[in-house]
VEXBA-881170 format. One record per residue (C-alpha): x, y, z. Coordinates in steps of 0.05 Angstrom, whole numbers. Layout:
REM residues N
R      xx      yy      zz
R       X       Y       Z
...
***
This chain:
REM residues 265
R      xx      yy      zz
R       0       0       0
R      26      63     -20
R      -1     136      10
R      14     199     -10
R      29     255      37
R     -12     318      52
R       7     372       4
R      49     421      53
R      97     355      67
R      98     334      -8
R     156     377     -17
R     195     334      31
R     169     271      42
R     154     225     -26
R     106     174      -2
R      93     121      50
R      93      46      40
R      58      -5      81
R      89     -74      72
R      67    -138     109
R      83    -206     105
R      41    -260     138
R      83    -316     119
R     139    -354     167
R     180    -376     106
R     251    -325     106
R     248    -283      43
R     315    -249      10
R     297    -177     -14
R     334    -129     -41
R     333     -46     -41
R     355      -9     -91
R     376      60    -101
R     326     118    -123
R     357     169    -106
R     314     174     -35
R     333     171      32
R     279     143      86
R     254     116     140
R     243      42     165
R     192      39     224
R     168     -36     248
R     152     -63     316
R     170    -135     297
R     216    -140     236
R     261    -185     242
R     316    -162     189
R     383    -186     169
R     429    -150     125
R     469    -203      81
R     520    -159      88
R     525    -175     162
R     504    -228     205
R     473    -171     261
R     396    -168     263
R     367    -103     229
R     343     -43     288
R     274     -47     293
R     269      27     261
R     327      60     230
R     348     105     171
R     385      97     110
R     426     142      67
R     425     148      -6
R     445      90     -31
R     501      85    -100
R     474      17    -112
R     432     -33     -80
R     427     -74     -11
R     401    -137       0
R     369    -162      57
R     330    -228      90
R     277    -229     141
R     262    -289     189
R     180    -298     193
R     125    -250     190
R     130    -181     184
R      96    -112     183
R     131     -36     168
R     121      30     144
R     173      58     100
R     172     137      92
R     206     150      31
R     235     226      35
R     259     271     -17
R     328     259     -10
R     340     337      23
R     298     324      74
R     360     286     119
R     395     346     119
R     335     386     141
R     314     335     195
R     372     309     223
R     414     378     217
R     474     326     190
R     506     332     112
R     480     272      79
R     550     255      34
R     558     236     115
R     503     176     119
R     508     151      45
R     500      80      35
R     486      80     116
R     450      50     157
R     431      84     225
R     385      63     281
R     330     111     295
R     344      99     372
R     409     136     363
R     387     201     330
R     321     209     360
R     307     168     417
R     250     135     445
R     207     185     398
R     190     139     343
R     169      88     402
R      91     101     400
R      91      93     323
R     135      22     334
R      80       2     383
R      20      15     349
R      40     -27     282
R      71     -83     332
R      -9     -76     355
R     -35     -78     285
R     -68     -10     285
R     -90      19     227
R     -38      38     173
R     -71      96     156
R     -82     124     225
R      -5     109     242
R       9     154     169
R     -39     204     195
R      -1     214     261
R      62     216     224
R      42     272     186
R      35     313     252
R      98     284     277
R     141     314     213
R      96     380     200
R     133     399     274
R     207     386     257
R     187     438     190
R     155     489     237
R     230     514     245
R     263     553     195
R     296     524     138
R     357     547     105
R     360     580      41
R     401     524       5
R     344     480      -1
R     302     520     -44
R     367     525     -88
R     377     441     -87
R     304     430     -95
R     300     472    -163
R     375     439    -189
R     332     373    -175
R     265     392    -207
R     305     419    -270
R     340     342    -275
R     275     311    -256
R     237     355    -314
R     297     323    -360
R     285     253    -339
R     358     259    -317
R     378     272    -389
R     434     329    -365
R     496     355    -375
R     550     383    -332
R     551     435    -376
R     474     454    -378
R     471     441    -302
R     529     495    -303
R     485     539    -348
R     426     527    -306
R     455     542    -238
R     506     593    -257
R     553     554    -209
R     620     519    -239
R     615     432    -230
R     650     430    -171
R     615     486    -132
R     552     448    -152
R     577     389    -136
R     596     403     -58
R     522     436     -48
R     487     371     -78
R     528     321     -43
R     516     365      26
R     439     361      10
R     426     291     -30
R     473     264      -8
R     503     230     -82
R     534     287    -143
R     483     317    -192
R     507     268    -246
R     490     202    -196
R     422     231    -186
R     407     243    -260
R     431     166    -274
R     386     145    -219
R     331     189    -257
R     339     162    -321
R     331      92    -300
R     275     104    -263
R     241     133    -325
R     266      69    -363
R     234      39    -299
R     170      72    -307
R     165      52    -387
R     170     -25    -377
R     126     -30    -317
R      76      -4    -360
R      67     -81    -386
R     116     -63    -450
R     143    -137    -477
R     208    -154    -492
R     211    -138    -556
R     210     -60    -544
R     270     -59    -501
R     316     -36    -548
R     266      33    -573
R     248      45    -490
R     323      50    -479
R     334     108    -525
R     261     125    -501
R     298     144    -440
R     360     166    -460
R     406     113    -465
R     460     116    -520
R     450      46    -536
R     417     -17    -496
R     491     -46    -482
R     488      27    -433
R     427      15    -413
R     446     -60    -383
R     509     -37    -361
R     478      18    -327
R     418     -23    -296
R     459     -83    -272
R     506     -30    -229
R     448      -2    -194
R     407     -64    -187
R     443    -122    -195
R     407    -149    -238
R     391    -142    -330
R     325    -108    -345
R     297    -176    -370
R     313    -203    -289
R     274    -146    -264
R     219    -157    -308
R     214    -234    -289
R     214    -213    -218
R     141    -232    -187
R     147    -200    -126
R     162    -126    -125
R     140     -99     -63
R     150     -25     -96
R     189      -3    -154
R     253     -15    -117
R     236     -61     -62
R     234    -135     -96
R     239    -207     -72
R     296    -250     -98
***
């Protein structure tokens, strides 16, 4: 289930997902990068990294990610993802996010026993609606403080490659901005934590994304690819397996995706 935020905290927060597994079996899943940063909330996940052999925090943060991260849970599970606008770290947390790419962080470190009542009431199986709803109020407080003047810049840079389906140049971003690459560059990283040009990969293959999960067969790989920008489909493979791990035609195949870039191996 996916929900849509209120429109004075669309700006900043994306969307929230409700996931929930009834089943005891252990599933391998795998995250890949958006260009988002989030939030993880659950009162009874029970998640791995394969990276590691330490159990998941119940609730915890991650970074903008350069690639993907896998993961397996052990039995049943319920959580609420809150997918932000990748800006909104650096506005929430008060912390660069080039600090917390490709991180993980537990919640209980940065804010406490805060996110506690939200952790309780899905561990209780409330509503996931009324849990979004109190959310809402939760994040409209942490904006009722002032917000530097930067964001409004990093939010337009992002629009403009967004509005390009990530189809940008240096050089036009340069022209855009009025700032040289590596000026740019420094602010982006601070805010998105990942450069301009990362993000407007990330873009492009989510448009690509966006064509093929519209049902398009096989056969129409090769025309969606320069569809969305790729200089040829050996680019656009290249380019997918790096930030998935898997070809377009694996993605495709996969029956479970849990969202766009939340699928079951």
């Amino acid at each position: 289930m996916q929900i849509s935020p209120p429109t004075h905290l669309a700006p900043f927060i994306r969307h929230y997902i409700f996931l929930e597994n009834s089943e005891e079996d252990s599933k391998n899943v795998r995250l890949f990068t958006d260009g988002s940063t989030g939030l993880i909330l659950s009162g009874d996940m029970n998640l791995h990294s394969n990276s590691s052999v330490e159990r998941m925090p119940l609730s915890f943060f991650y970074g903008a990610l350069h690639s993907y991260r896998d993961f397996y849970s052990k039995g049943s599970f319920s959580l609420m993802a809150v997918v932000f606008q990748p800006y909104f770290f650096n506005i929430l947390l008060k912390i660069s996010a080039k600090e917390i790419r490709n991180q993980i962080i537990s919640a209980e470190d940065i804010l406490q026993h805060q996110l506690h009542p939200f952790q309780e009431r899905l561990f209780n199986k409330t509503d996931p609606l009324s849990v979004i709803s109190s959310l809402n109020i939760f994040f409209t407080e942490f904006l009722s403080a002032e917000i530097g003047p930067d964001y409004h810049f990093i939010r337009g840079v992002q629009h403009y490659i967004l509005q390009n389906r990530g189809s940008v140049s240096s050089k036009e971003l340069e022209k855009f901005t009025g700032y040289s690459e590596r000026h740019l560059e420094r602010k982006f990283e601070n805010y998105m934590g990942i450069s301009p040009k990362k993000y407007s990969g990330i873009t492009r293959l989510h448009y690509f994304l966006s064509l093929i999960n519209k049902g398009i067969g096989d056969e129409n790989m090769t025309s969606l690819s320069y569809d969305a920008g790729y200089a040829d489909q050996s680019h656009l493979i290249r380019d997918f397996k790096m930030n998935t791990g898997l070809t377009p035609k694996q993605y495709v195949k996969t029956e479970n995706k849990m969202a766009v870039n939340f699928i079951e191996l």
